[in-house]
VMD Tcl script that draws the C-alpha trace (Angstrom):
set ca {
  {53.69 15.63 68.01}
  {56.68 17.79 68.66}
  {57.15 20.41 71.75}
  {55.94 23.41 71.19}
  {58.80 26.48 70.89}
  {59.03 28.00 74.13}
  {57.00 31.14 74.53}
  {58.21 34.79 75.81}
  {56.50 37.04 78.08}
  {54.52 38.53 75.38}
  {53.42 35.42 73.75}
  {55.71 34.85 70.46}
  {58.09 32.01 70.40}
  {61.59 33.50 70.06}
  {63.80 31.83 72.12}
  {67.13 33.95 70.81}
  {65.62 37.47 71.73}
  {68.30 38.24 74.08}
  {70.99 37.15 72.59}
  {69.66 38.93 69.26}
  {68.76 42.17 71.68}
  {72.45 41.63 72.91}
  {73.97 41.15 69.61}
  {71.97 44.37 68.43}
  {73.15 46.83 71.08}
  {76.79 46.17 69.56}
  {75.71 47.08 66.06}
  {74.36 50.50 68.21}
  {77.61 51.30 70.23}
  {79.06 50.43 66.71}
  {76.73 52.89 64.60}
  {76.03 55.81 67.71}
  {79.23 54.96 70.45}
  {78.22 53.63 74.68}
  {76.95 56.92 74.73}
  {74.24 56.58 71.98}
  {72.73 53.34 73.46}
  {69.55 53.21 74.30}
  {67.21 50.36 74.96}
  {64.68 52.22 71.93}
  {67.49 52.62 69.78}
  {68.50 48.70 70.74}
  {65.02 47.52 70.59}
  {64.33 48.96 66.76}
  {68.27 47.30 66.13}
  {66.63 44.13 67.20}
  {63.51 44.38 65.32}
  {61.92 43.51 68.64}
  {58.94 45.67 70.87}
  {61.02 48.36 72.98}
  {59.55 46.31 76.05}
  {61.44 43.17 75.18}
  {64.71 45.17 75.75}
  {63.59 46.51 79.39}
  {62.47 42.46 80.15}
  {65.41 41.22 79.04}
  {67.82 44.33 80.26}
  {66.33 46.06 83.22}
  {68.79 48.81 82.82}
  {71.59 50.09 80.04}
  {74.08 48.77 82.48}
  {72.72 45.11 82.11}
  {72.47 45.48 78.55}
  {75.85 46.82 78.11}
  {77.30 43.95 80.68}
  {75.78 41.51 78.34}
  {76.82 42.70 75.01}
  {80.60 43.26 76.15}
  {80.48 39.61 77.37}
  {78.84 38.35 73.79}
  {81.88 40.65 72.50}
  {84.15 39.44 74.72}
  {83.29 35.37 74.14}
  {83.41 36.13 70.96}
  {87.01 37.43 70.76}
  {88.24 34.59 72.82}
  {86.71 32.15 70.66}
  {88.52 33.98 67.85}
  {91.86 34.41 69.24}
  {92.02 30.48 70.38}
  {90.56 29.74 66.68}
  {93.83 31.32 65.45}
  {96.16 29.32 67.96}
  {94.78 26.25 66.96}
  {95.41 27.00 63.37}
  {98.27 28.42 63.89}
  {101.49 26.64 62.50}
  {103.82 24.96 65.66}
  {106.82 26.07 63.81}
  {105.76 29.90 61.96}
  {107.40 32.77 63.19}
  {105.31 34.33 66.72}
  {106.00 37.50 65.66}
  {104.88 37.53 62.42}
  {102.23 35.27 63.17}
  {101.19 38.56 65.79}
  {101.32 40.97 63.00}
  {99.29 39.25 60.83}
  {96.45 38.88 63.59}
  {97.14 42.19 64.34}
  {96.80 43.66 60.78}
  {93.84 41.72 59.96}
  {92.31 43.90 62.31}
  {92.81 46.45 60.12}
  {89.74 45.06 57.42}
  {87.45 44.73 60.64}
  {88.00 48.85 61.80}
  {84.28 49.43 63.29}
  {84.32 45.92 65.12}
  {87.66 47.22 67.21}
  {86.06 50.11 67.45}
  {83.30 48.19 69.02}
  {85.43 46.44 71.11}
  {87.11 48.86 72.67}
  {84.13 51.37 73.31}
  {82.91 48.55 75.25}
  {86.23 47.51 76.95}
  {86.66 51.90 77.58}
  {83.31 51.74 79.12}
  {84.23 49.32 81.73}
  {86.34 52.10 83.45}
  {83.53 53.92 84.12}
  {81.22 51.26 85.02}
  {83.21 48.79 87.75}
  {80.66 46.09 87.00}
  {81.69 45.44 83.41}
  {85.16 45.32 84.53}
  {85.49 41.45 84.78}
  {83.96 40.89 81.29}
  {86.84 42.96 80.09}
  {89.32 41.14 82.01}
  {88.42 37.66 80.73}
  {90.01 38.73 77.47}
  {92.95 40.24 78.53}
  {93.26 37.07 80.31}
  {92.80 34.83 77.12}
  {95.79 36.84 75.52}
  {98.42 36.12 78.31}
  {97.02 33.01 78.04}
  {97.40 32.33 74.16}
  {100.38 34.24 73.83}
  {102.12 33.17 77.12}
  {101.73 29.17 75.18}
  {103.76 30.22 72.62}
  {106.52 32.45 74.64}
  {106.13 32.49 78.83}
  {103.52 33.49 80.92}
  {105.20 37.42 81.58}
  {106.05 37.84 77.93}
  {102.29 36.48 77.05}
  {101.30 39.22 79.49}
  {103.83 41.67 77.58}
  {102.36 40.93 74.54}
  {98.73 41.05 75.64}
  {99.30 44.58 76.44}
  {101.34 45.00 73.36}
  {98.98 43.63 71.06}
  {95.40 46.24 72.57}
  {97.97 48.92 72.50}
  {98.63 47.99 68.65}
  {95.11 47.05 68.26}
  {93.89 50.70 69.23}
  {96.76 52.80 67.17}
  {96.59 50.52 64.12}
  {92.39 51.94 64.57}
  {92.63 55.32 64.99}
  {96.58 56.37 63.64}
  {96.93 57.74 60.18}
  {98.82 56.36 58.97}
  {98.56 52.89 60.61}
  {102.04 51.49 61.41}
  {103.36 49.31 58.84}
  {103.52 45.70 58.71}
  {107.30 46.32 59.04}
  {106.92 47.92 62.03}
  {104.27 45.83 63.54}
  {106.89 42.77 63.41}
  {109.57 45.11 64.78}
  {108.04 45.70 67.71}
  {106.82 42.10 68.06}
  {110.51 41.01 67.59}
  {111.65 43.34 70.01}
  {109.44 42.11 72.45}
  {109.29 38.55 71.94}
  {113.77 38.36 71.38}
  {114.69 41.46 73.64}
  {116.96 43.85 72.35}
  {119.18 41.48 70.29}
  {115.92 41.19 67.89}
  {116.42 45.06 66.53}
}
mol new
graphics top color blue
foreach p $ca { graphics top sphere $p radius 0.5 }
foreach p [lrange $ca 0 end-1] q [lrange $ca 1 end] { graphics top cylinder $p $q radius 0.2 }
display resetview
């Protein structure tokens, strides 16, 4: 006979509840923004009792700290997906404004993203969560160029992310690249 599934507080087997209770509060900041989360509005989200939210998260802080770093792993899973796949000999910039304007299809989840990221200046404790992805850019980008031009284009590419979310019109593809080219080949690349 097999274990038996390992049993929460309140008796059901449901060993993913706070990941899913994690996972839920980004489809609320998503739906309401930080400011609309609540562990009720989380818990009905998660199709779970509102007391499994205040087990898992004693406060809104906890739960936001853990659904920035699901969003966060996430993203840096993502962005070291693309490296890999990523042809060794395609252009970086173009390669950039491709990632960049694929973003585009996926509007609420940079939304998401950055209400989260946003929220860590007001909240020092969510701070670090936010810098392990800025960190993953210089990293990933910094591979492909050097580390202060990764770093460059780290801060190049959230800057991009956030106007290409909320400008209208969005920048163009052309434009995208220019600014990548500029960037990546200094001033000789205009």
């Amino acid at each position: 006979m097999g274990e038996a599934a390992p049993r929460t507080r309140s008796g059901t087997a449901d060993p993913q509840r706070r990941e899913r209770i994690a996972r839920a509060a980004i489809a609320v900041v998503a739906e309401r923004g930080v400011d609309g989360l609540t562990h009720r509005a989380v818990a009905a989200a998660a199709d779970v009792p509102l007391g499994s939210t205040t087990y898992h998260f004693r406060t809104l802080d906890d739960l936001l700290e853990e659904a920035l770093r699901h969003a966060a792993d996430d993203n840096i899973g993502a962005i070291r997906a693309w490296e890999s796949a990523l042809d060794p000999d395609a252009g970086f910039a173009a390669a950039l404004t491709d990632l960049v304007l694929s973003y585009l299809g996926e509007g609420t989840h940079t939304v998401v993203e950055y209400d989260l990221y946003v929220a860590a200046l007001h909240r020092p404790r969510l701070r670090p969560v936010s810098a392990a992805w800025d960190e993953a850019l210089v990293e990933v980008f910094g591979r492909r160029t050097d580390p202060l031009t990764g770093r460059v284009l780290a801060g190049l590419f959230c800057g991009l992310l956030m106007q290409t979310a909320i400008a209208d019109p969005a920048p163009s593809a052309d434009e995208v690249h220019a600014i990548f080219r500029r960037a990546i080949d200094g001033p000789r690349a205009a």
